[in-house]
N, C-alpha and C positions, 0 to 999 in steps of 0.2 A: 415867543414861547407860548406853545398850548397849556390851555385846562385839560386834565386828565381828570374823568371820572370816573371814581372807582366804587367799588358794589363790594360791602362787605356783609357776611350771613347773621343775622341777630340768633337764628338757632342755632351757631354754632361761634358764638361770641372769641374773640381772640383766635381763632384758628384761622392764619394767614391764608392756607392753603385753601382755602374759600373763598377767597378773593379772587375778583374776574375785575376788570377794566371795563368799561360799558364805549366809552370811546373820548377823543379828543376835541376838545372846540377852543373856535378861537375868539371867544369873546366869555368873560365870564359871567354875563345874562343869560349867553346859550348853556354856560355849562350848569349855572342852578336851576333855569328851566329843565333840563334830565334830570336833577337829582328830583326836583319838585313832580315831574311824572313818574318817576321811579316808586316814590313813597305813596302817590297818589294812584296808581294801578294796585299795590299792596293793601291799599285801604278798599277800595274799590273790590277786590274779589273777595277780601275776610268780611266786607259788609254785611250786614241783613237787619231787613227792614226792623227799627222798633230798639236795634243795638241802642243802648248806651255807650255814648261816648270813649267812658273811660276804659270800658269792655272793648268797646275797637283798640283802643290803644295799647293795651296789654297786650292784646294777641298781634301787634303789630312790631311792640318791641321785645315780643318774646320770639317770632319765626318770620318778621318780614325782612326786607332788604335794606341796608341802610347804605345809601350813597355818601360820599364826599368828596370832595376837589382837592387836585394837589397840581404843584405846577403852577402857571401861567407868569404873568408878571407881579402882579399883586398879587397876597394870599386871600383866601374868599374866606370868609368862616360861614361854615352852613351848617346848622343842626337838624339831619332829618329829623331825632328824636321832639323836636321844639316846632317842626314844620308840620308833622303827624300828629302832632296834639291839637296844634290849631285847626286843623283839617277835621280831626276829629269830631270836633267841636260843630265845626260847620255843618259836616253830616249828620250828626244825630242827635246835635241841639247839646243840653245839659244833661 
């Protein structure tokens, strides 16, 4: 049984019809590495030099992309919101 990763719109919060499929894999390392590029391209174009952290992450979890896994054998819990914060962090310190 595949991981399905799925893409849902932070700007358009609960609106199923939003939702696109990003793709299938068959190991659940491959499927949170897409969600973790997923989150990590969205932080990467809102960036700009000198941002504050917590300013990246507002504007990430107000209009960026928010992946999750459903499917496979195991269930995976992955929080983009928890994975975009630490990244955050990474990029523009405190």
């Amino acid at each position: 049984m595949k991981y399905r990763v799925l893409i849902d719109d932070n700007f358009h919060f609960m609106d199923e019809s939003a939702r696109y499929q990003l793709g299938e894999f068959d190991t659940r390392k491959a499927a949170v590495a897409a969600c973790k590029k997923v989150v990590d391209d969205c932080l990467t174009a809102t960036y700009q030099l000198g941002m504050p952290a917590a300013t990246l992450l507002l504007q990430y979890k107000m209009s960026g992309d928010d992946p999750w896994i459903a499917g496979g054998r195991t269930p995976v819990k992955f929080s983009a919101w928890s994975y975009a914060e630490a990244r955050a962090l990474e990029m523009c310190g405190s």
